[in-house]
C-alpha positions as CSV (number, residue, x, y, z in Angstrom):
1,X,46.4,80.8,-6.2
2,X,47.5,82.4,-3.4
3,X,45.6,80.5,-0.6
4,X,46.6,77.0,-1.9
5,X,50.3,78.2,-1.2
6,X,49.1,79.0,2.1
7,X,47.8,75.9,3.2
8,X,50.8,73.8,1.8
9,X,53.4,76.4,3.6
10,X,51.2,75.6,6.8
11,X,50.8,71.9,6.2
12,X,54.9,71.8,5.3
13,X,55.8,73.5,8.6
14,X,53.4,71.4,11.0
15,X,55.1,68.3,9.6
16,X,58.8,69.6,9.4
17,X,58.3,70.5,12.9
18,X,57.4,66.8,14.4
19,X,53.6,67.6,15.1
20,X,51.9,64.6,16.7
21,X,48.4,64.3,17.8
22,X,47.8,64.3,21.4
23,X,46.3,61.0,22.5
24,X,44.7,61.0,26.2
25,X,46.7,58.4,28.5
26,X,43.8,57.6,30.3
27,X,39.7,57.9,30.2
28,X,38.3,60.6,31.5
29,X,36.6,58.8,34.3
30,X,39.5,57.5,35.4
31,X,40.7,60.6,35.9
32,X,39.1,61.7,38.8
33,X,39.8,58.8,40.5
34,X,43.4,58.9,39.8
35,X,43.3,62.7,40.8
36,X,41.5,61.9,44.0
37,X,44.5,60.2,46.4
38,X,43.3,61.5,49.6
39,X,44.6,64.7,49.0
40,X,41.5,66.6,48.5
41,X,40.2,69.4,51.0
42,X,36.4,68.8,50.2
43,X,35.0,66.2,52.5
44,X,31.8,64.3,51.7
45,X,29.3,64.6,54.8
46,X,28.7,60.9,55.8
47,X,25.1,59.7,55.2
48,X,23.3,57.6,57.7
49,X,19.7,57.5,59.1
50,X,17.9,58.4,55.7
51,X,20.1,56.9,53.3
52,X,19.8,53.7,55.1
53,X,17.8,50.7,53.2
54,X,15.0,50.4,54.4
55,X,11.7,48.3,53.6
56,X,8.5,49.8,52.0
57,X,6.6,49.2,55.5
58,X,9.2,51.3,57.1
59,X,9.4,54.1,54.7
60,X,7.4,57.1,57.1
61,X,8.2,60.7,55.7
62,X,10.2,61.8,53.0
63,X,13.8,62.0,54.3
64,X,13.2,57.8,54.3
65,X,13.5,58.0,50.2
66,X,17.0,59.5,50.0
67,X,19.8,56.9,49.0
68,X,22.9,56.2,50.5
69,X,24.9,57.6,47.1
70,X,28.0,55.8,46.1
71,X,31.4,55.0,47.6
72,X,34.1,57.7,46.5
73,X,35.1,57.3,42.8
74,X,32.2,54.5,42.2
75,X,29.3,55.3,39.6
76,X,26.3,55.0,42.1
77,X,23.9,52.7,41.0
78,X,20.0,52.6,40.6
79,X,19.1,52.1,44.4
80,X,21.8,54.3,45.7
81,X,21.0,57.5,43.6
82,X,17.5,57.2,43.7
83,X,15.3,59.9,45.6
84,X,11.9,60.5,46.3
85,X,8.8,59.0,44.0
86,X,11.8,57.2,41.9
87,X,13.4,55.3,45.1
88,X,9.7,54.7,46.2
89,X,9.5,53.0,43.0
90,X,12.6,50.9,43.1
91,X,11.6,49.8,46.6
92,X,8.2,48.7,45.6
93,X,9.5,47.0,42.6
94,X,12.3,45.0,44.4
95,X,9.3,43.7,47.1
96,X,6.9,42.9,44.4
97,X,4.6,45.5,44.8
98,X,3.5,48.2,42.0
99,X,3.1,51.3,43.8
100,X,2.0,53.3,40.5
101,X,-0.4,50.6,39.4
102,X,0.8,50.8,35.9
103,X,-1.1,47.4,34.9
104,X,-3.4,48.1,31.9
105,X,-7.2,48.1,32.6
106,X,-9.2,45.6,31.8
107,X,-9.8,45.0,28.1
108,X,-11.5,41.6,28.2
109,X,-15.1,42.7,28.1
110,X,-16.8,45.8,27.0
111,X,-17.8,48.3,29.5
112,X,-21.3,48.3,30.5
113,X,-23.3,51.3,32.3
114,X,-24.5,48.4,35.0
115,X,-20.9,46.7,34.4
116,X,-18.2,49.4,34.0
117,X,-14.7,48.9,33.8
118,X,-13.1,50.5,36.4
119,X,-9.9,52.9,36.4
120,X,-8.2,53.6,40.3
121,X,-7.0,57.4,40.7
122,X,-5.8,58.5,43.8
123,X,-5.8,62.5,41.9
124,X,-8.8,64.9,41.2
125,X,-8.5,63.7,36.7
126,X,-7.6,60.9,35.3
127,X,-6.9,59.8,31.6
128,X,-8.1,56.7,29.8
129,X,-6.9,55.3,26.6
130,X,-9.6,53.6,25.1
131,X,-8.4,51.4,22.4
132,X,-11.3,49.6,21.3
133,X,-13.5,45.8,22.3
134,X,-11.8,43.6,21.4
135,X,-8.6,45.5,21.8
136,X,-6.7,47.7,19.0
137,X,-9.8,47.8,17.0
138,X,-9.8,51.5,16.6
139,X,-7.2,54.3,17.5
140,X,-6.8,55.1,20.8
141,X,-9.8,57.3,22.1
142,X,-8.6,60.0,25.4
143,X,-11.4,59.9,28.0
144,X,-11.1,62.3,30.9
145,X,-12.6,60.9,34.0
146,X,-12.9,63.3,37.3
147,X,-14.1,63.3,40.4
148,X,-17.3,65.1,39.1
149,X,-17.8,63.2,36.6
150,X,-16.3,59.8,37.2
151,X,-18.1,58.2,34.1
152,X,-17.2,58.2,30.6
153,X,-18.4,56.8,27.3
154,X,-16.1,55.9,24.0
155,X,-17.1,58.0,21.0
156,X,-16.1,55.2,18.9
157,X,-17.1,51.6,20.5
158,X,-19.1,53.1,23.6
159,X,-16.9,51.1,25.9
160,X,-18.0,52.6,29.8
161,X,-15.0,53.4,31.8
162,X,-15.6,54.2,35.9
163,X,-13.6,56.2,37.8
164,X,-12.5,55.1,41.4
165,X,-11.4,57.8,43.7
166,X,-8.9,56.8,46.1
167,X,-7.2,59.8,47.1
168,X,-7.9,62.1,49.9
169,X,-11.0,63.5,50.9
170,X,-11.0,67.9,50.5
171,X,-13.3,69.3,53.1
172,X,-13.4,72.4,50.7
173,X,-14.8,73.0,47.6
174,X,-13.3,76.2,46.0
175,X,-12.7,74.7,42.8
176,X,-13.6,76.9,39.5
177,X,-16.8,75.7,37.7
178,X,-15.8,73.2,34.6
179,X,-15.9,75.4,31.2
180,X,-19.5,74.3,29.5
181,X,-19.2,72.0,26.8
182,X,-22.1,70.5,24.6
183,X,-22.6,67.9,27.0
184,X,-23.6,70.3,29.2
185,X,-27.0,71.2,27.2
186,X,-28.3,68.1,26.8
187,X,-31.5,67.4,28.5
188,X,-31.6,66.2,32.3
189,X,-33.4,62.5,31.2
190,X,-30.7,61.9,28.5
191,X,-27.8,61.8,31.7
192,X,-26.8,58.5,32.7
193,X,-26.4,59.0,36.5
């Protein structure tokens, strides 16, 4: 009984004295911009040479992939935020080229041992969705093609995927042995190299 005489005493004196719920005047993100005038002591270093646009050809080393940024009190778009692989990406993209490669393989035809289908890697692994011939005929199937063993068989259709290293060629070879798997027992005629 007590408590509920609280709360109305409370809720009685917040309205007997005029309380009002503060409203903002103004967004938050104008704020900053209002606040800014000129009268700030922090001054932005001005950007040239590598934030400069520059075309895919032109792009040499990696201080060419850092953007301009944005004009003070502007929200900086794609293209002038972008760094590194991303701004490589935009570049490529506004050119027409697909620097990834991110097109699917080729899921017309099932792959053949004489007539694999073939998967570009520019990096040591690479991993294969195998979704079936024809395609989305069984759940995706992981293969994991290397540079050791750039050929791999679906479990579940026995579609042949082929991998083709593009990347840099290592002049050492200090790399830890593979962990043995079954595969690894099978008898020397039954390989398919």
């Amino acid at each position: 009984m007590f408590s509920r005489s609280v709360i109305a005493t409370a809720r009685r004196a917040v309205v007997a004295q005029g309380f009002k719920p503060v409203v903002a005047r103004r967004a938050f993100s104008a704020s900053i911009v209002a606040r800014g005038g000129g009268h700030s002591h922090h001054h932005e270093p001005e950007v040239t040479g590598p934030g400069s646009l520059k075309p895919l050809s032109e792009i040499k080393v990696a201080s060419d992939l850092v953007g301009p940024g944005a004009e003070p009190g502007t929200v900086p778009t794609d293209l002038e935020q972008a760094t590194g692989l991303e701004r490589l990406e935009i570049l490529g993209k506004m050119e027409g080229i697909d620097v990834f490669n991110m097109k699917p393989l080729d899921a017309s035809r099932l792959g053949t041992m004489e007539d694999p289908i073939i998967a570009i890697s520019a990096g040591e692994e690479h991993y294969v969705g195998c979704t079936g011939f024809p395609a989305d005929s069984h759940v995706t199937m992981w293969l994991t093609l290397s540079r050791s063993r750039p050929i791999e068989r679906c479990t579940e259709c026995g579609n042949v995927i082929k991998m083709e290293y593009i990347g840099a060629e290592d002049a050492h070879s200090d790399a830890p042995e593979d962990p043995k798997t079954m595969a690894d027992f099978v008898k020397k005629e039954y390989w398919y190299n």
